[in-house]
C-alpha positions as CSV (number, residue, x, y, z in Angstrom):
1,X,12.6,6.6,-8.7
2,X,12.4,4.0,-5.9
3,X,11.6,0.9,-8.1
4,X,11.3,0.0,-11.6
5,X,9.7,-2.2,-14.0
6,X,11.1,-5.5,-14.9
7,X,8.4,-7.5,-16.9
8,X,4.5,-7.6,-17.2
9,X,2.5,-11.1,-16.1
10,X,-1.2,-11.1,-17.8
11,X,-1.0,-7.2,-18.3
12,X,0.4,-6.1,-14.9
13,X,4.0,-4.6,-14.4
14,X,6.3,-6.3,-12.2
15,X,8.2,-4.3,-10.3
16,X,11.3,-4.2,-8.1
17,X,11.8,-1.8,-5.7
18,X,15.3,-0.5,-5.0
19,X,14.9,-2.1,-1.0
20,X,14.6,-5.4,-2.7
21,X,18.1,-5.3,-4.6
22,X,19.3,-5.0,-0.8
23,X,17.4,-7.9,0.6
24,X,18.4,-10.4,-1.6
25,X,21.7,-10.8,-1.7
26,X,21.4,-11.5,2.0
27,X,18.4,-14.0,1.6
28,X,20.8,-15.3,-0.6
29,X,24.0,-15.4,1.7
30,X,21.7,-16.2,4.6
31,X,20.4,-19.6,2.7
32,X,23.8,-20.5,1.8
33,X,25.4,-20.1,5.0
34,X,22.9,-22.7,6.6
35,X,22.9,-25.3,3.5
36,X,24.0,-27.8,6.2
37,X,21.0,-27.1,8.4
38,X,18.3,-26.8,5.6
39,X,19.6,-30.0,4.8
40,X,19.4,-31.7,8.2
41,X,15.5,-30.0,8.3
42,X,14.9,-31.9,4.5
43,X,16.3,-35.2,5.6
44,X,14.6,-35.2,8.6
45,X,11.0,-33.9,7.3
46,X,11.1,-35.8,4.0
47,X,13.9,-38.6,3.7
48,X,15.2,-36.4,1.3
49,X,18.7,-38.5,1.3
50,X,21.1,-35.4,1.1
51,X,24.7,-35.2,1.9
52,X,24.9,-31.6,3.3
53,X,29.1,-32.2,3.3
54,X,28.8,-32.4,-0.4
55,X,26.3,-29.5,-1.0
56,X,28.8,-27.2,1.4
57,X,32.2,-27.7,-0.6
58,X,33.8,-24.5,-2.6
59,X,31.4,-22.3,-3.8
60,X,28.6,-24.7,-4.0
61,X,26.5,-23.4,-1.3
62,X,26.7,-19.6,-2.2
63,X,25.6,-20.9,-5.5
64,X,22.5,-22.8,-4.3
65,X,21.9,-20.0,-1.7
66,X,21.4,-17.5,-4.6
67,X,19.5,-19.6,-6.6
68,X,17.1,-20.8,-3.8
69,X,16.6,-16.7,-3.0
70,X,15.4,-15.8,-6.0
71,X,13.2,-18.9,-6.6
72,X,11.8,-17.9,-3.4
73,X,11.3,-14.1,-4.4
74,X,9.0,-15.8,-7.6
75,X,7.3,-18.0,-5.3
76,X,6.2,-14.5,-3.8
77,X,5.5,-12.8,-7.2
78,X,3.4,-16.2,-8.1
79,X,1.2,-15.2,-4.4
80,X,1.0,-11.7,-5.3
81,X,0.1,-12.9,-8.7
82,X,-3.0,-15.1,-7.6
83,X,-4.4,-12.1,-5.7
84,X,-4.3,-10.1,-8.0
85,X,-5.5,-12.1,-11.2
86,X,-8.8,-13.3,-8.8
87,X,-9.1,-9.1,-7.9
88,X,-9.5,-8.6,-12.0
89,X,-11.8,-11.2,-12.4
90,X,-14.3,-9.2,-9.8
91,X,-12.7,-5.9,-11.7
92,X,-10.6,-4.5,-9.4
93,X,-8.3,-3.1,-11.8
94,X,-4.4,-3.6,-10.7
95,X,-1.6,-1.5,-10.8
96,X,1.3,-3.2,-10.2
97,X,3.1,-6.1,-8.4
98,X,6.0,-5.1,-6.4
99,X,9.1,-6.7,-4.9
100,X,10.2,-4.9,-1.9
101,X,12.8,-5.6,1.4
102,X,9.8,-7.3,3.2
103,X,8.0,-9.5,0.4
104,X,5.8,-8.4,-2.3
105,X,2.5,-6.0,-2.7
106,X,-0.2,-6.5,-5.3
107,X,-1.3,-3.0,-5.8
108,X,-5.0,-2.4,-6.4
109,X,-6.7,0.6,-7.8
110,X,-9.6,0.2,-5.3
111,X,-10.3,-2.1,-2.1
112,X,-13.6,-4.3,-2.6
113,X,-16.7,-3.9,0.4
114,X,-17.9,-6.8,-0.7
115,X,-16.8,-9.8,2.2
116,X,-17.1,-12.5,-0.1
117,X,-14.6,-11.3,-2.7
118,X,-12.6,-9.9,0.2
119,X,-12.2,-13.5,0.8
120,X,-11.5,-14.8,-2.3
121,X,-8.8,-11.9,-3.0
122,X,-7.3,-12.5,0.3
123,X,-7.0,-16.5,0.3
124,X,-6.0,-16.7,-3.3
125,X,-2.5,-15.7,-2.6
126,X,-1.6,-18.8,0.0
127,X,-3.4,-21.3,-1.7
128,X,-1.1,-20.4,-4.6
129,X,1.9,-20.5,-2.7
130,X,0.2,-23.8,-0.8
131,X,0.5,-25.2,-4.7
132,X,3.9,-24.4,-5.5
133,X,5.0,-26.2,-2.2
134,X,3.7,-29.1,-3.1
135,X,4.8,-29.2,-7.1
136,X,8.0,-28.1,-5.1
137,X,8.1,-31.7,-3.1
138,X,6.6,-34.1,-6.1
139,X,9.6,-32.3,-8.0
140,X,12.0,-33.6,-5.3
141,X,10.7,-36.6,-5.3
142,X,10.9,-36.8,-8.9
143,X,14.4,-35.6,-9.5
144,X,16.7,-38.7,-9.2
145,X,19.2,-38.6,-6.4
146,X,22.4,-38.1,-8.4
147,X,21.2,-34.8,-9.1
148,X,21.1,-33.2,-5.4
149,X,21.3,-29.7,-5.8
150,X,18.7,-29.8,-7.8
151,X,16.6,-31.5,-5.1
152,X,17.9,-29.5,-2.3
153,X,16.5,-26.2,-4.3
154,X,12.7,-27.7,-4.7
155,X,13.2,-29.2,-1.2
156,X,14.1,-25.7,-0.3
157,X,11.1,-24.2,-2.1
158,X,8.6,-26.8,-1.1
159,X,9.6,-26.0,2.5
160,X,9.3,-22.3,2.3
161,X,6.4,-21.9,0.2
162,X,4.1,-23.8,2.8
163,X,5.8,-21.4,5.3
164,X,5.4,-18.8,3.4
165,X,1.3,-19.4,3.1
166,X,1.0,-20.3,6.9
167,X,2.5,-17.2,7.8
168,X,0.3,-15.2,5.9
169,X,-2.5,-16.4,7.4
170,X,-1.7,-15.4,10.6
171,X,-4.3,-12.6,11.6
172,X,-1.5,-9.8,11.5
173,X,-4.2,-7.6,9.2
174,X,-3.4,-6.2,6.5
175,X,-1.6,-9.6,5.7
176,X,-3.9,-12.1,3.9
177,X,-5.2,-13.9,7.1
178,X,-6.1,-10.2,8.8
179,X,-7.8,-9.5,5.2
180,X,-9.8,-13.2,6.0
181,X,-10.7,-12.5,9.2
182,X,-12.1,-9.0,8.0
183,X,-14.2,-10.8,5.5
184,X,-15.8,-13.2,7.6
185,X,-16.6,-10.2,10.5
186,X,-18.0,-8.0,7.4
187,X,-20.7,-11.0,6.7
188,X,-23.1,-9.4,9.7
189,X,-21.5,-6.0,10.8
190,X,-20.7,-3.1,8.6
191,X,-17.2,-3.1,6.2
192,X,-15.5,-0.4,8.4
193,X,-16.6,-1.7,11.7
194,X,-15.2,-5.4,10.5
195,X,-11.8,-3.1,9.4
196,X,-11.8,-1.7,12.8
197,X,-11.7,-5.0,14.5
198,X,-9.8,-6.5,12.1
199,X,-7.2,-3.7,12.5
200,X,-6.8,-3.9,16.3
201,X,-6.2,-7.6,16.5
202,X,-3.6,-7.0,13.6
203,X,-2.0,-4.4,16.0
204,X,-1.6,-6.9,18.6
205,X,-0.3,-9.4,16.4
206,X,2.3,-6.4,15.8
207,X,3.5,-5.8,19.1
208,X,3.7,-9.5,20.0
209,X,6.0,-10.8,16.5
210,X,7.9,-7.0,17.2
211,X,8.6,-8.7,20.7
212,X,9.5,-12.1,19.6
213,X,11.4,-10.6,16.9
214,X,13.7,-8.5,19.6
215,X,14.2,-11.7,21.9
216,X,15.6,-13.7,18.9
217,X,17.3,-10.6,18.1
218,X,15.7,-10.7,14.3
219,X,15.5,-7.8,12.7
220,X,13.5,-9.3,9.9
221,X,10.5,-9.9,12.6
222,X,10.5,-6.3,13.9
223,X,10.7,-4.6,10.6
224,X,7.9,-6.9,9.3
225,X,6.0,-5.9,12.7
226,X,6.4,-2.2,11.9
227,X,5.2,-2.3,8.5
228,X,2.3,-4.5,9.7
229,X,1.2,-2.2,12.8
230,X,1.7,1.3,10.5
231,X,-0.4,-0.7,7.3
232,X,-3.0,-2.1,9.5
233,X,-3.4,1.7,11.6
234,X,-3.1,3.3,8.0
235,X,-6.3,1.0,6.4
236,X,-8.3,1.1,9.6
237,X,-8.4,5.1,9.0
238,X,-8.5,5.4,5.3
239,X,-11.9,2.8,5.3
240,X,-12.9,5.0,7.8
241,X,-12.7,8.1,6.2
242,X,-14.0,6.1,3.4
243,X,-17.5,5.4,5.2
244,X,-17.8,9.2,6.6
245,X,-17.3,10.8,3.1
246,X,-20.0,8.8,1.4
247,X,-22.1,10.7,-0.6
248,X,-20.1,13.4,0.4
249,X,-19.1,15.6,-2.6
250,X,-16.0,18.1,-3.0
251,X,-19.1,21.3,-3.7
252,X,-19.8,20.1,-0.2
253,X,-16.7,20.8,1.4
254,X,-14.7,23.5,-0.7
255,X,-14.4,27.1,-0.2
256,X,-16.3,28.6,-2.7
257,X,-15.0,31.1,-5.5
258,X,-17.1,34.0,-4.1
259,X,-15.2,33.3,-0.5
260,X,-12.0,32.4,-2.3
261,X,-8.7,34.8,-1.4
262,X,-6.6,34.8,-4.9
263,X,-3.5,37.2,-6.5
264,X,-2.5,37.8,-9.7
265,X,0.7,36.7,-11.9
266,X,2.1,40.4,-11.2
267,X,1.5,40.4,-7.1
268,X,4.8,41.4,-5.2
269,X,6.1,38.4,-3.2
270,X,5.9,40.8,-0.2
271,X,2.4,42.1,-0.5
272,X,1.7,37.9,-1.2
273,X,3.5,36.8,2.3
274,X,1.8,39.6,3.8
275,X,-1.5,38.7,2.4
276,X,-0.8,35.4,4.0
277,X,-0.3,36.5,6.9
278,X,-3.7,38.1,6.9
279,X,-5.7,35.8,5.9
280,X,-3.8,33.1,7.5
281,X,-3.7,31.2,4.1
282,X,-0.8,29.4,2.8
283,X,-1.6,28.6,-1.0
284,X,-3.0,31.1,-3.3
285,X,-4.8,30.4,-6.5
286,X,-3.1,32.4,-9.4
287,X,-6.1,34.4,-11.5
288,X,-5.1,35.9,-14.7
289,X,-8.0,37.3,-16.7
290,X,-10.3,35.1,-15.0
291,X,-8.8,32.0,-15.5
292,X,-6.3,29.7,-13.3
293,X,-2.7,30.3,-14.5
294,X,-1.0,28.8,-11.5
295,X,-1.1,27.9,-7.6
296,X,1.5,29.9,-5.2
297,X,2.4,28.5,-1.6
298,X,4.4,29.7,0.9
299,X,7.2,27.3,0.2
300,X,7.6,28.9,-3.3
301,X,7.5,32.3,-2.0
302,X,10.1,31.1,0.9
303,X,12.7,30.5,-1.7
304,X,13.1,34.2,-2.9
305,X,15.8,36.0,-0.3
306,X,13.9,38.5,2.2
307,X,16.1,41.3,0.3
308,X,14.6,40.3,-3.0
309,X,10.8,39.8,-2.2
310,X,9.8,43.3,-3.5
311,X,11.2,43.1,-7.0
312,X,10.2,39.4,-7.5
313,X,6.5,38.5,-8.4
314,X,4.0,35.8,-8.1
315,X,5.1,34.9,-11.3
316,X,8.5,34.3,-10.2
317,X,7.9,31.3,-8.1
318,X,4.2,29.9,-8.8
319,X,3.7,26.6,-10.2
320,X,1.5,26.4,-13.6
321,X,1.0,22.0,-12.8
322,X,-2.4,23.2,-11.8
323,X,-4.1,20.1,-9.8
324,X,-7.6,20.3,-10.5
325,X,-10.7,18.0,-9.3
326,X,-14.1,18.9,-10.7
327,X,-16.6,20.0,-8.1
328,X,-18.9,16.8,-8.2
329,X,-16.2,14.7,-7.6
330,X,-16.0,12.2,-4.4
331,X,-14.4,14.4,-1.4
332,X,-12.5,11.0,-0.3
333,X,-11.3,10.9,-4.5
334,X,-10.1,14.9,-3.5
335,X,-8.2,13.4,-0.7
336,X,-6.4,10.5,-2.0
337,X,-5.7,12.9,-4.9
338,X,-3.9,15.5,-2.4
339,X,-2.1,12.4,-1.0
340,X,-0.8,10.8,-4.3
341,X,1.0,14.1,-5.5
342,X,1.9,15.2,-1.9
343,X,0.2,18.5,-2.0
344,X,-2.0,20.9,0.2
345,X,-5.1,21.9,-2.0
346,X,-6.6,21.4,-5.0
347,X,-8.1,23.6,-7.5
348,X,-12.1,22.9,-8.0
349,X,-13.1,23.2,-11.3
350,X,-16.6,23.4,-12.8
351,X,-18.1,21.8,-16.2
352,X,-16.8,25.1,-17.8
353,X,-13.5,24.9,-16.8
354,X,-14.4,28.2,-14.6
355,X,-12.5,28.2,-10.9
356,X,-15.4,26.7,-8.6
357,X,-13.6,26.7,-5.4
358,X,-10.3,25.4,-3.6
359,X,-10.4,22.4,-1.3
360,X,-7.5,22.0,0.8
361,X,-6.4,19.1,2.9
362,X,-7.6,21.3,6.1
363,X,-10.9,21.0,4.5
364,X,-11.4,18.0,4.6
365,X,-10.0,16.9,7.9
366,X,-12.5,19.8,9.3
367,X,-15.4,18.0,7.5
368,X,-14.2,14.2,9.0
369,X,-13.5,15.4,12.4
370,X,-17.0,17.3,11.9
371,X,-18.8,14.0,10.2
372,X,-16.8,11.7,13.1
373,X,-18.3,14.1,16.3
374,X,-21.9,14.5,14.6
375,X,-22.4,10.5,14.5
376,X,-22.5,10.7,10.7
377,X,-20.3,7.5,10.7
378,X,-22.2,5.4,12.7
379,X,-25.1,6.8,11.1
380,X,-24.1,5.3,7.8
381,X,-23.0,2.4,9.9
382,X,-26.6,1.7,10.5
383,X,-27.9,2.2,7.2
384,X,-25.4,-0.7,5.8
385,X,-26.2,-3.0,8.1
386,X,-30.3,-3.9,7.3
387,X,-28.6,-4.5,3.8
388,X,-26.2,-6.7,5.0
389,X,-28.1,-8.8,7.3
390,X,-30.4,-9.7,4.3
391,X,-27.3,-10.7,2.1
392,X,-27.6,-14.2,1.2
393,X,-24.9,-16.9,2.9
């Protein structure tokens, strides 16, 4: 398990993922090897009055470097927090908040198409951190002087949280200032058209902080400018695929039971590779009695020795965690499905629990490569947009 659960805020699981137990213990030994600089940057910015000779004696400054890194990771739960909490109140339902190596992601169930709650969601997280920069500075300017590390932390903080809300403003989609700029293009074009834009200026963003990031040598920049080129590439399609599979249902896209190649519980694992090898299939429902007992793929069957493949059966190797997907279901529902438990097909069910079909991930990239070449897209592109342009400012 790559992270676990720490806490809940308002209902929703906070979670640290196992990158993030790496990170900060150098955000911590990063801050406390430049106390003496942050402290130069606070007297100079805000008369802050401290003496970074004192802050830097024994231990001190690992101290306050620790303590500064994880007020700084809860400035960054707090930004994740006010996304998500304004994403409930237009009930986007959230899964989790999670700490990882490069910052934190509110996870949501579903992504709205709406561009004014796009905007909302998207700006709520800086304006939070916005707020706990400046609480940060009244609280130094509050904290008498005789306490200084206490003052160098909410200097710290107050510093970093403004930082921390200007750089996520910065167009580099899927950050919060790409998700801006996609809600104000989505008030006169279509949502996946503004995505697509939105998306290619957050790719260029990319490449330029991955080159800064190898001139300054920072590996912080270029690992940041990788996960925003791959998220930004990685939205763009799925709201894509998103728009060409409206109204599109699984019935639409499936093989069919009458056209559908199955075995049985007591098929050889020979006579199964070779009937995959004939009908160039490489998952096989399992049908006992008429009813699905299991799915069999060609990685199972590739784990029985070639000297052993006539005495072991289907029943051998098959797994009985049927995934199943009713037939009226949303084909793009069949494919985040197939994604989320890193399989190839699905088993279609109908309201009887009968075997309606199997829809594989071949499918359904046949029927969006089909739906993309026919126009479809743009099709439904068009259709939004009459609605749109009527929207109220």
């Amino acid at each position: 398990m790559r992270s676990f659960t720490i806490g809940r805020l308002f209902g929703i699981p906070i979670k640290l993922d196992l990158t993030f137990l790496l990170i900060l213990p150098v955000f911590a030994w990063l801050i406390g090897s430049q106390v003496g600089l942050w402290v130069e940057n606070l007297n100079m910015l805000w008369n802050a009055g401290l003496d970074g000779d004192a802050l830097t004696r024994g231990q001190l400054q690992w101290i306050l470097g620790a303590i500064a890194a994880i007020g700084l990771f809860v400035g960054v739960v707090l930004h994740e927090l006010g996304h998500s909490l304004v994403a409930m109140r237009y009930g986007f339902p959230i899964d989790s908040i999670t700490l990882w190596i490069f910052g934190g992601i509110a996870h949501l169930t579903d992504q709205p198409e709406d561009w004014k709650q796009e905007f909302a969601i998207a700006i709520a997280g800086p304006v939070v951190s916005i707020a706990l920069g400046v609480l940060s500075w009244v609280a130094l300017i509050a904290v008498p002087s005789g306490l200084p590390t206490v003052r160098f932390v909410f200097g710290y903080l107050a510093l970093m949280n403004i930082a921390l809300a200007a750089f996520n403003m910065l167009p580099g989609f899927p950050m919060d200032g790409g998700r801006v700029l996609r809600a104000l293009l989505a008030r006169n074009r279509p949502f996946a058209d503004a995505t697509q834009t939105a998306a290619e200026v957050g790719k260029v963003f990319a490449v330029l902080l991955g080159l800064f990031g190898l001139f300054q040598f920072n590996l912080i920049l270029i690992g940041i400018a990788f996960f925003i080129y791959i998220g930004a590439t990685s939205e763009a399609q799925q709201t894509v695929m998103n728009a060409a599979f409206r109204d599109v249902r699984v019935r639409d896209v499936m093989t069919p039971a009458e056209e559908l190649d199955v075995v049985s519980p007591n098929t050889s694992i020979a006579d199964l590779l070779e009937a995959m090898f004939r009908e160039r299939h490489t998952g096989f429902p399992v049908i006992e009695e008429d009813r699905p007992v299991g799915m069999v793929t060609l990685e199972d069957a590739r784990e029985v020795p070639q000297i052993e493949r006539e005495a072991y059966t289907v029943d051998d190797v098959m797994s009985t965690d049927l995934k199943t997907i009713p037939a009226d279901e949303d084909a793009m529902t069949a494919f985040e499905k197939i994604q989320e438990h890193g399989i190839g097909r699905l088993l279609v069910i109908d309201a009887n629990g009968d075997v309606a079909g199997l829809i594989s991930r071949t499918d359904l990239m046949k029927a969006f490569d089909i739906i993309q070449k026919s126009g479809r897209v743009e099709q439904l592109a068009q259709a939004e947009r009459p609605a749109r342009e009527t929207e109220p400012s």
